[in-house]
C-alpha positions as CSV (number, residue, x, y, z in Angstrom):
1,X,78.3,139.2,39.0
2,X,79.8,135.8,38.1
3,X,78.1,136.3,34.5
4,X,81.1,138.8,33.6
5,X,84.2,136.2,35.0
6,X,82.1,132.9,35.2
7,X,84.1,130.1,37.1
8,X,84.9,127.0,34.5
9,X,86.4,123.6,34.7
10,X,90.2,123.2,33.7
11,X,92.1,120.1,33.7
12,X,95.4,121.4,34.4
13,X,98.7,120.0,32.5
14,X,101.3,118.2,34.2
15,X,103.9,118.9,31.3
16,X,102.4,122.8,31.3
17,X,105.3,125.4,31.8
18,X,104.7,127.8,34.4
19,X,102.6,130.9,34.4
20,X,104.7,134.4,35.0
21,X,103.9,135.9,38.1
22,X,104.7,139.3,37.4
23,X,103.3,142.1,35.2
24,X,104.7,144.9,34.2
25,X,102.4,147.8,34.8
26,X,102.9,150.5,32.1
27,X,101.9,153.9,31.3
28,X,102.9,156.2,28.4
29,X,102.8,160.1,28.1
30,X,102.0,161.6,24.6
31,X,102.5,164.6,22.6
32,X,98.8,164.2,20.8
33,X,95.9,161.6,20.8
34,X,96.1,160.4,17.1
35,X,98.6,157.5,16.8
36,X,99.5,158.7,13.2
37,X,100.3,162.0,14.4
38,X,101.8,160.6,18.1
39,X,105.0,160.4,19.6
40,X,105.7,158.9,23.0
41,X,107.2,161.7,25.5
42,X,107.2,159.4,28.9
43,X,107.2,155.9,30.0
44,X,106.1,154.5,33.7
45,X,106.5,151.1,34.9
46,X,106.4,149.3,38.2
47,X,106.3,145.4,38.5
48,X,103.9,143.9,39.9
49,X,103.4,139.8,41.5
50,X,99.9,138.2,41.2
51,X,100.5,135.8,44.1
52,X,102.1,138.5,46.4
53,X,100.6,141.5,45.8
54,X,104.1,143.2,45.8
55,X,104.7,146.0,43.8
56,X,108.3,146.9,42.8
57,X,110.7,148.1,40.2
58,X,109.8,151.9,39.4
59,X,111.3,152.6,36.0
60,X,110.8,155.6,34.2
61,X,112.1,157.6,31.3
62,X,111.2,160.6,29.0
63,X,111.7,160.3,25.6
64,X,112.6,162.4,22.4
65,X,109.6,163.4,20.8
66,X,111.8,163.8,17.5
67,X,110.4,166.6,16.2
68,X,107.0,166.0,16.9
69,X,105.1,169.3,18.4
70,X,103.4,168.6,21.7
71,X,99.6,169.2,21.6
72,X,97.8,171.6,23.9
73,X,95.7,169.8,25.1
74,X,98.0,167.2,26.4
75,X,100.5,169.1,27.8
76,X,97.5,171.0,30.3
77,X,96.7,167.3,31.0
78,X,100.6,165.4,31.7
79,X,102.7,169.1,32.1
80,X,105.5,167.8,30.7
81,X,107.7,170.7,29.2
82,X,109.9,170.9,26.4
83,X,112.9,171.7,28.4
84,X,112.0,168.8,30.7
85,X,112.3,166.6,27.5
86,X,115.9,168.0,26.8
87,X,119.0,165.5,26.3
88,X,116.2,162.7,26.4
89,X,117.3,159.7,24.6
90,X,114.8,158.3,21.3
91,X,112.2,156.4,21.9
92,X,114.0,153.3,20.8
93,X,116.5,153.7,23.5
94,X,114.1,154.7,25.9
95,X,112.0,152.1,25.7
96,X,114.1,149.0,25.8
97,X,114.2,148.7,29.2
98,X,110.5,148.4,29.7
99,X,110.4,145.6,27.0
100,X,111.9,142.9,28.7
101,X,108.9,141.5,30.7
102,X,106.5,138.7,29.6
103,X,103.3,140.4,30.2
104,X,102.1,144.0,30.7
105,X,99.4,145.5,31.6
106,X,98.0,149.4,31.1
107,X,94.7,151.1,31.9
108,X,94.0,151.5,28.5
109,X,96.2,149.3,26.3
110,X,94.6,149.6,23.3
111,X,96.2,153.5,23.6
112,X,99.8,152.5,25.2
113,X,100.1,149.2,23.0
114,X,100.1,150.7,19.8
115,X,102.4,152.9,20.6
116,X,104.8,151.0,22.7
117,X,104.8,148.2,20.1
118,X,106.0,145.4,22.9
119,X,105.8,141.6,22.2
120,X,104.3,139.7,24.5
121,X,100.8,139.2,26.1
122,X,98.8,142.8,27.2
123,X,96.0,143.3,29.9
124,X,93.5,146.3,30.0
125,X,92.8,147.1,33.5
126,X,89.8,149.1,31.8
127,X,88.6,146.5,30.6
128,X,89.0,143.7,33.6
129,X,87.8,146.4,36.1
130,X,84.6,146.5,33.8
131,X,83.8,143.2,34.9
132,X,85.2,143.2,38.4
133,X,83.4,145.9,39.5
134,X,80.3,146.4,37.0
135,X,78.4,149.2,39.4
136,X,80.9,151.6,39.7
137,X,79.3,155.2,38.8
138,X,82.9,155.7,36.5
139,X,85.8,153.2,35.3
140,X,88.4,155.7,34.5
141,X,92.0,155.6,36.6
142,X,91.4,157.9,39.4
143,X,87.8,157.2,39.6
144,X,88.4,153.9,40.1
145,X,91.0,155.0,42.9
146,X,88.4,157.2,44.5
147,X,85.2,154.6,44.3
148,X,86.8,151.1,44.6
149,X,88.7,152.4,46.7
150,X,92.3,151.7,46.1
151,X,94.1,152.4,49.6
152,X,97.4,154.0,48.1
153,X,99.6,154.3,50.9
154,X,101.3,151.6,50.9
155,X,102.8,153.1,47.7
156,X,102.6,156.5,48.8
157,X,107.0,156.5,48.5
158,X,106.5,155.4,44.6
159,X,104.5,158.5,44.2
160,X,106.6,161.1,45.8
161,X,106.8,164.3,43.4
162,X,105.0,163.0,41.1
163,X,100.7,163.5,40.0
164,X,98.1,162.1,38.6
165,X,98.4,162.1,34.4
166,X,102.5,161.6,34.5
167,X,103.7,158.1,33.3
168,X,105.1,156.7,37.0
169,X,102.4,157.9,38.7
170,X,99.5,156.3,36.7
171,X,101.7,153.0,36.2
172,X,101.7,153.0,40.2
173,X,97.6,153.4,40.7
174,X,97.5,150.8,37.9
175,X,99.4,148.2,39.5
176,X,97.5,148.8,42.7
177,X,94.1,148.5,40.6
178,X,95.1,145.5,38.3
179,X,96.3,143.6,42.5
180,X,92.3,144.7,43.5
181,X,91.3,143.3,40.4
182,X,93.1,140.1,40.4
183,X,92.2,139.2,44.2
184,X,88.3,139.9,43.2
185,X,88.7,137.6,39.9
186,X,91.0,135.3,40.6
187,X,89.4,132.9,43.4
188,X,86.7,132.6,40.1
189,X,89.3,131.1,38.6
190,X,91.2,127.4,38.1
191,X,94.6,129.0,39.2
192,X,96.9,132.0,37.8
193,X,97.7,130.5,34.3
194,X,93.5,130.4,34.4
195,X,93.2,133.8,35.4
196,X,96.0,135.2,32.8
197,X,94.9,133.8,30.0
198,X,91.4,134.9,30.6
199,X,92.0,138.3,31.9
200,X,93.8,138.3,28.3
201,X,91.2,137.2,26.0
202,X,88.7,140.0,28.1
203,X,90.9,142.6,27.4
204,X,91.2,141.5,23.5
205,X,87.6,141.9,23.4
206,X,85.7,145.0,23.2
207,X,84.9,146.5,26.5
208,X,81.7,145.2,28.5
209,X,80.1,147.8,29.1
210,X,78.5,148.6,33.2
211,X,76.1,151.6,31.8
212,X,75.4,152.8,28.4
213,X,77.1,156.6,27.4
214,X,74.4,157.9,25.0
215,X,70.8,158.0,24.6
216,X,67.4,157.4,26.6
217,X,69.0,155.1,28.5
218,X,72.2,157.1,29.2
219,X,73.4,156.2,32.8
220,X,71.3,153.3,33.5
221,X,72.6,150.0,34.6
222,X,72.6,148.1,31.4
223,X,71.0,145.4,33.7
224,X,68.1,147.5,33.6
225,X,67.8,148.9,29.6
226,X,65.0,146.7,27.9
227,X,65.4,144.0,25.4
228,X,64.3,145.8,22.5
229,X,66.3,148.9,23.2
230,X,69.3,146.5,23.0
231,X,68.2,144.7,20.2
232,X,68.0,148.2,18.7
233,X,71.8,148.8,19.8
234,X,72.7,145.4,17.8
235,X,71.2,146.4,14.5
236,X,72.0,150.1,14.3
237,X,74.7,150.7,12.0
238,X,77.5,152.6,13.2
239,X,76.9,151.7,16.6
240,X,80.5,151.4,18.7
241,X,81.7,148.2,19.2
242,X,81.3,148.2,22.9
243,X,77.9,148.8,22.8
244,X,77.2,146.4,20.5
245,X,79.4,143.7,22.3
246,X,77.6,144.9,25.4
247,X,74.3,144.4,24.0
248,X,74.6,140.8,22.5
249,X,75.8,140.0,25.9
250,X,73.2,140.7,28.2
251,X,70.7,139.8,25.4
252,X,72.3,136.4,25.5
253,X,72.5,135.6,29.7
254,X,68.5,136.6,29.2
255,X,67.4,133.8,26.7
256,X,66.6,136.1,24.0
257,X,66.7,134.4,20.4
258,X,68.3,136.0,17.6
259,X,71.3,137.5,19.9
260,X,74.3,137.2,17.1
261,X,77.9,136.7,18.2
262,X,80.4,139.0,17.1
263,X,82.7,137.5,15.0
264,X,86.2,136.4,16.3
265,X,88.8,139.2,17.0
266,X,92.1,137.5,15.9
267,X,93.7,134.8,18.1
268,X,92.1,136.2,21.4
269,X,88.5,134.4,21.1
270,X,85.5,136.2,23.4
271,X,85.2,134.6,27.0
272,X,82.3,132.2,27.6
C-alpha cells in the first residue's frame, strides 16, 4: 500500500539540525467526552526512541478534576474513583512534567491534544496506523493490539496493576503500536526527520479511511466501493470529513476527473 506513505526524493540538509529521536507517548483519562464540559482526571506517558525501539520513562499522575462531576459513562470505561482522585494536585501541576518533550504522540490526539494543550509537534497513531495497516477489520487501541498483533511482553512490567482504558496503560500499548508503525513506514521514508515530519502532516489531516462506517457500502474495503458512490460521498453535504478526505483520495490514485482537493488545514498541508 505504498499509495497511503508513498516513498519521495529529499535532498537532505547539511546545515539541518537534528531530528528528536524520542516521543513521548501520552494518554489522558477524562471525566466526560465534551471538551467544554471536560476535565482531565489522569495522565500516562512512556518515552519512546524511533531508532531503538526502546521504551522507557513511565510517568503517571491523577489530577484534580476541580469540581467537575465525573460522567457515567466514563467512569464504567477508565474506573477511576473519586477517592482515588483525592489530594491530587491541579491539572496545571499535574501536567508539567509531561510537557517537557519535543514531540508526542496519542492514539487519538485530536481528543488528548485539546485538552493537554502541549506545544510542540503531535502524532495520531490512529491516524498513521490507518495507513500502515489499511486491512485491518478495526483500528481502535486494543484491536490493533489483538489484529496487528502487538507482542506486549516485552512491556508486560510497565503494565503491572494496571488495564486497558487507564492512562499508563494505554500510553504503554501506544508506544508499542506507534514502534510497529514506524518500522512498517519508515524504510518508505528518506530518514527519521522524513518520517516525522510526514507522520505529522498525516495525522493533521483528516483520517484515511480503510472501510467506510455507514451505508450500502458499510464494511467494504474502500478499495472496492465504486466511483460514483464516492463521488456521491464528495458532494453530499454534511458528509464527515474523513469520508470525504477518503473519497477524494482514492478517486484521485484512479484517474478520475473532477476529484477536488480539500482545502489546506493550517500549517500541516495533505501528504502527496
Amino acid at each position: 500500500m505504498t499509495d497511503l506513505f508513498p516513498p519521495i526524493p529529499v535532498t537532505p540538509s547539511l546545515f539541518a539540525d537534528p531530528p528528536p529521536r524520542r516521543v513521548r507517548v501520552i494518554d489522558t483519562e477524562t471525566a466526560g467526552r465534551r471538551l467544554e464540559e471536560d476535565a482531565v482526571i489522569e495522565i500516562g506517558s512512556v518515552d519512546l526512541d524511533l531508532l531503538t525501539g526502546e521504551i522507557c520513562s513511565p510517568m503517571q499522575s491523577f489530577c484534580d478534576p476541580a469540581g467537575v462531576a465525573i460522567d457515567p459513562h466514563a467512569r464504567k470505561v477508565h474506573r477511576i474513583t473519586d477517592e482515588m482522585l483525592a489530594g491530587a494536585p491541579p491539572f496545571h501541576d499535574a501536567a508539567a512534567p509531561f510537557r517537557t518533550a519535543e514531540v508526542f504522540a496519542a492514539q487519538r490526539a485530536e481528543f488528548d491534544r485539546p485538552r493537554l494543550r502541549f506545544s510542540g509537534r503531535w502524532l495520531c497513531t490512529h491516524k498513521l496506523a490507518l495507513r500502515a495497516f489499511p486491512t485491518l477489520r478495526a483500528h481502535g487501541l486494543q484491536s490493533l493490539v489483538k489484529y496487528v498483533p502487538l507482542d506486549l511482553s516485552p512491556v508486560e512490567h510497565l503494565l503491572s496493576g494496571l488495564n486497558p482504558h487507564r492512562a499508563l496503560y494505554d500510553a504503554v500499548c501506544t508506544a508499542v503500536l506507534l514502534r510497529k508503525i514506524a518500522e512498517t513506514l519508515m524504510p518508505r521514508c528518506h530518514d527519521l526527520a522524513d518520517f516525522l515530519d510526514r507522520a505529522e502532516k498525516a495525522s493533521a489531516e483528516p483520517a484515511l479511511l480503510a472501510r467506510l462506517r455507514f451505508g450500502r457500502h458499510k464494511g467494504v474495503p474502500i478499495a472496492e466501493v465504486p466511483d460514483d458512490y464516492l463521488d456521491w460521498l464528495t458532494r453530499e453535504p454534511g458528509m464527515s470529513a474523513d469520508a470525504v478526505f477518503t473519497a477524494r483520495h482514492h478517486l484521485k490514485l484512479r484517474g478520475i476527473r473532477g476529484a477536488r482537493a480539500l482545502p489546506p488545514q493550517g500549517p500541516a498541508a495533505a501528504l502527496g
